[in-house]
DODO-429764 format. One record per residue (C-alpha): residue number from 1; residue in three letters; x, y, z. Coordinates in steps of 0.1 Angstrom, whole numbers. Layout:
! residues N
{NUM; "Ala"; {X; Y; Z}}
...
This chain:
! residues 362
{1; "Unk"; {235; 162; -120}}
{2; "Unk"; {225; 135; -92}}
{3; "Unk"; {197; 146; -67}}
{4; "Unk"; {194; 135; -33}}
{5; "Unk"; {162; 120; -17}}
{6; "Unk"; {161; 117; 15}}
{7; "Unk"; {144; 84; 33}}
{8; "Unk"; {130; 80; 65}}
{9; "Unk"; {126; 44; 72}}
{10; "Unk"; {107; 25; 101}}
{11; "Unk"; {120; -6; 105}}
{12; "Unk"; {90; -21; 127}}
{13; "Unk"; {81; -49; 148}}
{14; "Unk"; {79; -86; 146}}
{15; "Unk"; {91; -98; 112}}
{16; "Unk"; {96; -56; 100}}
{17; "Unk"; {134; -55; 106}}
{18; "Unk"; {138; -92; 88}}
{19; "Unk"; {124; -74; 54}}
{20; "Unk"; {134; -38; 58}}
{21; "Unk"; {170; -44; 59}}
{22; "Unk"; {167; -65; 25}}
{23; "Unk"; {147; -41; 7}}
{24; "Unk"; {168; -12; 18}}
{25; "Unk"; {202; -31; 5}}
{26; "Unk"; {181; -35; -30}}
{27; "Unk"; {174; 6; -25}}
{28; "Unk"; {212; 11; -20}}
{29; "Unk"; {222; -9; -49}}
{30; "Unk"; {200; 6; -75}}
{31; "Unk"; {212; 37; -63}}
{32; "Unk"; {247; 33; -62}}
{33; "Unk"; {244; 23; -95}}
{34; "Unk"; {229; 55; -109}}
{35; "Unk"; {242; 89; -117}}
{36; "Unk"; {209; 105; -113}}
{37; "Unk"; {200; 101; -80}}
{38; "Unk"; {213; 92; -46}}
{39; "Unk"; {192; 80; -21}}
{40; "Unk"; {196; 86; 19}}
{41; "Unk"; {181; 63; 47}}
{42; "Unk"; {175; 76; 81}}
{43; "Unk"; {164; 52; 112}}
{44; "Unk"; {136; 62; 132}}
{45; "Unk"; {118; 45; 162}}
{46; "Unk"; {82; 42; 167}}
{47; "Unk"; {63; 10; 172}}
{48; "Unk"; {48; -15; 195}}
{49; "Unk"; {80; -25; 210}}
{50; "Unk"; {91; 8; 212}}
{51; "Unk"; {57; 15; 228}}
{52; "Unk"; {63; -14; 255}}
{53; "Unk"; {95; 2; 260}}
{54; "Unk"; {94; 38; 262}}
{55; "Unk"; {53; 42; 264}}
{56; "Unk"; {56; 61; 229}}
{57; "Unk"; {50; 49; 198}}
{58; "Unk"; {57; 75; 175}}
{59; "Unk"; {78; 100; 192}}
{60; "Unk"; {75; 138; 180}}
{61; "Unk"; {113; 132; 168}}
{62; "Unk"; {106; 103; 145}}
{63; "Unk"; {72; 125; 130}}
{64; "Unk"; {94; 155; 121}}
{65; "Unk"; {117; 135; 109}}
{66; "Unk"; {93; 118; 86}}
{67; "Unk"; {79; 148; 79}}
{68; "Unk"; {111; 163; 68}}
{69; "Unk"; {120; 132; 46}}
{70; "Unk"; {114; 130; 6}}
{71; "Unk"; {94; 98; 16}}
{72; "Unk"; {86; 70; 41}}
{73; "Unk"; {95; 38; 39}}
{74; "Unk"; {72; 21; 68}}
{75; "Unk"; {79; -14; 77}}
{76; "Unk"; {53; -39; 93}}
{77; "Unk"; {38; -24; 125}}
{78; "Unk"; {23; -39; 156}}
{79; "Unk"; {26; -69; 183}}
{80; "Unk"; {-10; -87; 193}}
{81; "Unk"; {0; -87; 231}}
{82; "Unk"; {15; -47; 231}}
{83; "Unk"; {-18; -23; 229}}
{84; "Unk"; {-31; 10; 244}}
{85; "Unk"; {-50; 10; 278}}
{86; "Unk"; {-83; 10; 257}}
{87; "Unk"; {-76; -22; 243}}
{88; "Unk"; {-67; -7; 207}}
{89; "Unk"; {-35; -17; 190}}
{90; "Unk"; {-3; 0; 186}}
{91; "Unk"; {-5; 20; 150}}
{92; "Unk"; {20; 44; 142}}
{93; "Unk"; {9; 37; 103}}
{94; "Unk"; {-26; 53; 115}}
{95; "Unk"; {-10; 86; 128}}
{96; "Unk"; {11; 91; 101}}
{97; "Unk"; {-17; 91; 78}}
{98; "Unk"; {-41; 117; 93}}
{99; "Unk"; {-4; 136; 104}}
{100; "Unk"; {4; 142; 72}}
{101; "Unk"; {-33; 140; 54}}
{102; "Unk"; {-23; 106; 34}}
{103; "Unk"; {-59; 101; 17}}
{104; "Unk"; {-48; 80; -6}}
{105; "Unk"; {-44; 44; 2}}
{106; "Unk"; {-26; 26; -29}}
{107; "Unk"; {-34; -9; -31}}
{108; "Unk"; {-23; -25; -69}}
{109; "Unk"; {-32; -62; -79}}
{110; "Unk"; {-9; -76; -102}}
{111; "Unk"; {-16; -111; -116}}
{112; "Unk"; {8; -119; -144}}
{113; "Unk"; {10; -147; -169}}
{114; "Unk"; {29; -175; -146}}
{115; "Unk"; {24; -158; -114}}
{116; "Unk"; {4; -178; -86}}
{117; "Unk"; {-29; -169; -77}}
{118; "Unk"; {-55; -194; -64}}
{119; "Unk"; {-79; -184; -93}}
{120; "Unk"; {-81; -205; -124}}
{121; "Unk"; {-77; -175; -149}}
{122; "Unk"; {-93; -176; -184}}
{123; "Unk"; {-64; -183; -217}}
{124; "Unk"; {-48; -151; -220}}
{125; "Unk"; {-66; -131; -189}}
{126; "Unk"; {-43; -114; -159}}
{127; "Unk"; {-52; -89; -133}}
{128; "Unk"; {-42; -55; -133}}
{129; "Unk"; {-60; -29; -112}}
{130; "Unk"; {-53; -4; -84}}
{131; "Unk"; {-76; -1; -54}}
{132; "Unk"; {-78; 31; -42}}
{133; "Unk"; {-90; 35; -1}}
{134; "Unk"; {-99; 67; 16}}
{135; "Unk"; {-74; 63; 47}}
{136; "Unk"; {-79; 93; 69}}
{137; "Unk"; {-116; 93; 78}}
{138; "Unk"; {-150; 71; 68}}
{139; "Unk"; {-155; 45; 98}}
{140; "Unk"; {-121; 46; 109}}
{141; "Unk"; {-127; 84; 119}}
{142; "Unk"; {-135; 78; 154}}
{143; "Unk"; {-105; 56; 159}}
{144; "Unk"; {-96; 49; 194}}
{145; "Unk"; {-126; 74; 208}}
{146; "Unk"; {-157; 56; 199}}
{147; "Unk"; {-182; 57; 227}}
{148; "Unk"; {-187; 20; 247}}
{149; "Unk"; {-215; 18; 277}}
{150; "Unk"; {-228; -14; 292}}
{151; "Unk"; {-253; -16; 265}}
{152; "Unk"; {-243; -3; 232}}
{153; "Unk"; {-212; 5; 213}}
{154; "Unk"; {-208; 34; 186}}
{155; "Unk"; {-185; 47; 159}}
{156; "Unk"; {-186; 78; 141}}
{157; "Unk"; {-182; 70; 99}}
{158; "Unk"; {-172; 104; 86}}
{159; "Unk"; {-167; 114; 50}}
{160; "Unk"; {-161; 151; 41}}
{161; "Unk"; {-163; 171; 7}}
{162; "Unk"; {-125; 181; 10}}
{163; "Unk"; {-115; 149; 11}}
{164; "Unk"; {-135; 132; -11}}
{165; "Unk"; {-128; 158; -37}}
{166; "Unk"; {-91; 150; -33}}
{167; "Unk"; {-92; 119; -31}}
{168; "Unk"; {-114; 116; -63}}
{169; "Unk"; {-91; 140; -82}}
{170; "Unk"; {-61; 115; -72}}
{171; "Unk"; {-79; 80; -86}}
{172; "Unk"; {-90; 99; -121}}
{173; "Unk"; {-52; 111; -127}}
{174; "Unk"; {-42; 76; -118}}
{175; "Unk"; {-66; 63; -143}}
{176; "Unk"; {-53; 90; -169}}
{177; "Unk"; {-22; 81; -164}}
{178; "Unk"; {-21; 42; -166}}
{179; "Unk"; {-48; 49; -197}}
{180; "Unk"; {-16; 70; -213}}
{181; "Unk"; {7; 39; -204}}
{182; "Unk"; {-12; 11; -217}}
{183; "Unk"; {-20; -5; -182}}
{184; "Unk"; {-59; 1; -180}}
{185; "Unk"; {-89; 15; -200}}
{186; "Unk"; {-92; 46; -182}}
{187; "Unk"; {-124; 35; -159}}
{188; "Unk"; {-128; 43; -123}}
{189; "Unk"; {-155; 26; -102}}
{190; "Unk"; {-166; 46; -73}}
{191; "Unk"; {-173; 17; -52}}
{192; "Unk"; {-200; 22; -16}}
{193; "Unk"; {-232; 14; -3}}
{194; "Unk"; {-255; 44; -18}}
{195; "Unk"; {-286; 24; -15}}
{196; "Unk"; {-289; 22; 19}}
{197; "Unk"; {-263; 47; 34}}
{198; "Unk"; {-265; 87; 30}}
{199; "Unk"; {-233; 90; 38}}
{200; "Unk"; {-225; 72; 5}}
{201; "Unk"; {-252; 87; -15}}
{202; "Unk"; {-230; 119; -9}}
{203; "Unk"; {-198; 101; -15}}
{204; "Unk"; {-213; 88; -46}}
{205; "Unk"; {-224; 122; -59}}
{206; "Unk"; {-191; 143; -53}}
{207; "Unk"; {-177; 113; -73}}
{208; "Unk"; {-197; 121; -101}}
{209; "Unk"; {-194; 154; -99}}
{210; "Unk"; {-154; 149; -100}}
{211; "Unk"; {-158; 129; -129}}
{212; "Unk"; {-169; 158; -152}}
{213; "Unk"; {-134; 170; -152}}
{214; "Unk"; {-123; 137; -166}}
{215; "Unk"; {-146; 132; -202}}
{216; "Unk"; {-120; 113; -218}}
{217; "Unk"; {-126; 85; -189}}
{218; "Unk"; {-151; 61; -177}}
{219; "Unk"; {-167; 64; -148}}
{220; "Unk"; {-191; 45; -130}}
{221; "Unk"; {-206; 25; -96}}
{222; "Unk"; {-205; -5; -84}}
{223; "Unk"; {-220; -14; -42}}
{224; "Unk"; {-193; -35; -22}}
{225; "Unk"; {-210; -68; -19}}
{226; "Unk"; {-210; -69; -55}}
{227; "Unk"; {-173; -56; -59}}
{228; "Unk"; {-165; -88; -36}}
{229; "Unk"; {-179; -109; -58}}
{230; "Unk"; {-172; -97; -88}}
{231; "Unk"; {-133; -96; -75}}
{232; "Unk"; {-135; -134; -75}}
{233; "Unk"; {-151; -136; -110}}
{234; "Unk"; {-140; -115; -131}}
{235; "Unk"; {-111; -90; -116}}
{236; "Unk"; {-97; -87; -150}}
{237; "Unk"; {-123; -65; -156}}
{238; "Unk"; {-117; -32; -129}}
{239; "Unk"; {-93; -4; -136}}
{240; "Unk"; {-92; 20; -109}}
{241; "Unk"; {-118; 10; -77}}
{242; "Unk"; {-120; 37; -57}}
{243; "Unk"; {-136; 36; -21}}
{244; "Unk"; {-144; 42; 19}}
{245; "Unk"; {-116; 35; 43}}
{246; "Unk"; {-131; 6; 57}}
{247; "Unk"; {-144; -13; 26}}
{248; "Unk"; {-110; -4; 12}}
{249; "Unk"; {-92; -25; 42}}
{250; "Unk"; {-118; -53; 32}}
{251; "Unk"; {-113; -53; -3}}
{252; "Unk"; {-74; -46; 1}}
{253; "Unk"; {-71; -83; 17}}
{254; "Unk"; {-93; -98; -8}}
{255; "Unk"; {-72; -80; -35}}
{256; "Unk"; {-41; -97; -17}}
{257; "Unk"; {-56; -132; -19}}
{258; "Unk"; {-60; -128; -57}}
{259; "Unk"; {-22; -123; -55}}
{260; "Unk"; {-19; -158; -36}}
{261; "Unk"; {-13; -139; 0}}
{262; "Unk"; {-5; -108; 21}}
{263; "Unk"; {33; -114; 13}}
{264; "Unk"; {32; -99; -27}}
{265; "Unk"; {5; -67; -11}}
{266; "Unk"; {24; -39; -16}}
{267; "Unk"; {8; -6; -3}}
{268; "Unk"; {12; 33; -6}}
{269; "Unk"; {-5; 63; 15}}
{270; "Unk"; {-3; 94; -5}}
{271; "Unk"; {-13; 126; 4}}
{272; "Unk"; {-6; 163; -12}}
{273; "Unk"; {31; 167; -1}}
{274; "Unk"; {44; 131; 17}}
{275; "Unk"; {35; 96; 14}}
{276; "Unk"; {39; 67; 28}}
{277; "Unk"; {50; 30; 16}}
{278; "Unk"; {45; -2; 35}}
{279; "Unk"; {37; -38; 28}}
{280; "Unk"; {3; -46; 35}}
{281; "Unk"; {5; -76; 57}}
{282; "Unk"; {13; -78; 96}}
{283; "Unk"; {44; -83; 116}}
{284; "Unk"; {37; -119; 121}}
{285; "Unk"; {55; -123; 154}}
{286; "Unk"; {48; -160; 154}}
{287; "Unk"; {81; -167; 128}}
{288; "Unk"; {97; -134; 135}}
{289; "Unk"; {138; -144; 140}}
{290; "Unk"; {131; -174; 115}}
{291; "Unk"; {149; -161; 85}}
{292; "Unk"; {119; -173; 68}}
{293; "Unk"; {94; -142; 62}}
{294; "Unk"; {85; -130; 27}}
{295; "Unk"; {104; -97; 19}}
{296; "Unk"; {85; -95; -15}}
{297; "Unk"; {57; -70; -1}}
{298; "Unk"; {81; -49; 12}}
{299; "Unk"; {103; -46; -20}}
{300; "Unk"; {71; -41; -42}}
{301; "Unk"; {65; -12; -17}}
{302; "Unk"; {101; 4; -19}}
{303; "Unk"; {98; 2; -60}}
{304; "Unk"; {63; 20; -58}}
{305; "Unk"; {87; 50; -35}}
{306; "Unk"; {113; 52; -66}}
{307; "Unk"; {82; 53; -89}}
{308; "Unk"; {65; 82; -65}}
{309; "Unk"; {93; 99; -62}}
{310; "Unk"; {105; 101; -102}}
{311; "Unk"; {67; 115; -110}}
{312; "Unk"; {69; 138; -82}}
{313; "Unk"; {104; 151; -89}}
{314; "Unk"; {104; 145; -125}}
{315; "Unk"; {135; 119; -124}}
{316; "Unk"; {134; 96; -150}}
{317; "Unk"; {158; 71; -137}}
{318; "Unk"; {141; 68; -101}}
{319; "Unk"; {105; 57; -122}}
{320; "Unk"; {122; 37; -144}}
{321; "Unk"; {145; 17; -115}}
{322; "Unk"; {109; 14; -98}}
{323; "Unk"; {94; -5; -125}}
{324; "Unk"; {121; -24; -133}}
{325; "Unk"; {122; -33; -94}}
{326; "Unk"; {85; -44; -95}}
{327; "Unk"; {92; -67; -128}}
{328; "Unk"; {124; -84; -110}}
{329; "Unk"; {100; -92; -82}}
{330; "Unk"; {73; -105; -107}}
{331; "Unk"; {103; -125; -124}}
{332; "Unk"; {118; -142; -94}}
{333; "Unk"; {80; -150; -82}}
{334; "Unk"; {75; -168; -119}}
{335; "Unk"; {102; -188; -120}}
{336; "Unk"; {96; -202; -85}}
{337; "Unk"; {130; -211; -76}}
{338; "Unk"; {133; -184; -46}}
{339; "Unk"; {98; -188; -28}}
{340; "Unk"; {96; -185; 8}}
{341; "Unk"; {75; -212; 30}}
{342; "Unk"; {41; -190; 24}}
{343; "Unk"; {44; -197; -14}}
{344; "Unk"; {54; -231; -10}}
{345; "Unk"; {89; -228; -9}}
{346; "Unk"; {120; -233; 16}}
{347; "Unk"; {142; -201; 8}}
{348; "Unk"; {148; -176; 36}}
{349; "Unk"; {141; -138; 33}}
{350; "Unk"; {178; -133; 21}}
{351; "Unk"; {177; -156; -5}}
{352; "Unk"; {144; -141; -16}}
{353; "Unk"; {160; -110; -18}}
{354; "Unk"; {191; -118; -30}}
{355; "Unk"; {166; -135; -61}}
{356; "Unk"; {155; -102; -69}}
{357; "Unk"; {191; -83; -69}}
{358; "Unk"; {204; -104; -90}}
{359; "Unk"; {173; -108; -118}}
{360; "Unk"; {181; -68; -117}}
{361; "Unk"; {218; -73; -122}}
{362; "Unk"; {207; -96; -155}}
């Protein structure tokens, strides 16, 4: 019997059409090609440009819509000169998130055998972890109403028990789960600034409290300075990092330089009932209507959906067509014949994603 998802999909701003409309041909292949499952795009507006046009950028038609879908696939959002009379930019990706009480920013860092990355990794070594960021409060809580006067400037960092708790839960099952698959040794590194921060110190303690539940896993600390560093070193070495919303957006970037740029950074935001998937990288106006922007982000975000949406619904072809989505990308970026301009190459975003249909077809 075929099930039918339903997706709603915001193409974006800036380069966000270029690579949705790729990644949502790939989508429509895999699923034509299927018997279990059927998968149904829906258009919605909300943006910057949308914004300069309309003065809305998320209209309450495009967040029930969302809200109504099986899943979101989110495009890249924002345009440097578009922003809110306080100055702050256009981010529907923001809403969405404390909307629908998305905790759970999903940030994997993937380094295979043959893959570029700038490090010189050890015979044998490659990078497989999953950093986990808090997205709905910590020091992006006050987002948009901080208080500014002549002389000072403040923001409210906020981290709740609820959340926390939640979000805790979510990074131990993840670690469970890619224990059971083979991927990682079942750690998870509560990563803050407990030494000097009370806000952390409670952060850290709910994390340990959390990891009771889990015996069969590691568990253990680690402050962000260090984290940084050690990311460099020795990334081979994390599992499951798990961490404030703001040192997650740090550490997110870092995590997409080890990857050799923002254009193979996929991203999910994951809450109890919808989630959201999005490339991590900006709508980089500048080449926007060049052909030449890097749909692999995006793609790597749509295979994470299928993969979401086969756990959640228990469909085994939807997981399965998601990993083998995220190996064709891994395959194309290997064999280096389909690289656009940021990894040193001169194909266009079709031809990118043309790359990766066909290494599914084979």
């Amino acid at each position: 019997m075929t099930q039918t998802f339903r997706i709603a999909v915001f193409d974006g701003d800036g380069i966000g059409p270029e690579i949705t409309k790729p990644t949502v041909g790939i989508l429509q292949h895999l699923s034509a090609a299927s018997p279990d499952y059927d998968l149904l795009f829906e258009t919605l507006p909300a943006g910057a440009a949308h914004y300069a046009q309309t003065g809305e950028s998320l209209p309450v038609k495009s967040l029930e819509a969302a809200r109504a879908a099986d899943a979101i696939l989110l495009s890249a959002m924002g345009l440097p000169d578009v922003r809110y009379e306080d100055g702050t930019e256009i981010s529907p990706q923001i809403d969405l998130r404390k909307a629908f009480d998305l905790f759970a920013g999903v940030r994997p860092v993937r380094v295979m055998p043959g893959q570029h990355t700038p490090l010189k990794l050890p015979e044998g070594r490659e990078i497989d972890f999953v950093l986990i960021r808090e997205s709905t409060e910590g020091l992006f809580y006050s987002q948009g109403t901080g208080e500014v006067t002549e002389d000072d400037a403040r923001e409210t960092l906020r981290i709740t028990r609820a959340t926390s708790e939640k979000l805790f839960r979510f990074a131990f099952e993840l670690a469970h789960g890619r224990k059971t698959q083979g991927r990682g040794r079942g750690r998870v590194t509560c990563v803050d600034k407990a030494n000097v921060f009370r806000a952390f110190a409670f952060f850290r303690g709910i994390f340990d409290e959390q990891a009771k539940d889990f015996p069969e896993l590691i568990a253990d600390h680690a402050y962000v300075d260090a984290t940084a560093l050690w990311m460099v070193q020795k990334p081979w070495d994390f599992d499951v990092l798990v961490t404030e919303n703001m040192f997650g957006d740090i550490l997110s970037d870092l995590g997409a330089g080890l990857m050799g740029g923002l254009g193979m950074a996929p991203s999910a935001d994951i809450g109890l009932d919808h989630a959201v998937f999005q490339p991590c990288h900006g709508s980089a106006p500048d080449i926007a209507g060049q052909g030449m922007a890097n749909p692999m982000a995006m793609i790597l975000s749509a295979g994470m959906m299928l993969e979401w949406l086969g756990e959640r619904h228990d469909v085994a072809a939807l997981t399965h067509d998601g990993v083998r989505l995220r190996d064709a990308v891994e395959s194309v970026m290997r064999k280096g014949e389909s690289l656009t301009p940021d990894f040193g190459g001169a194909a266009s975003t079709a031809d990118a994603a043309d790359a990766v249909c066909a290494m599914l077809d084979t």
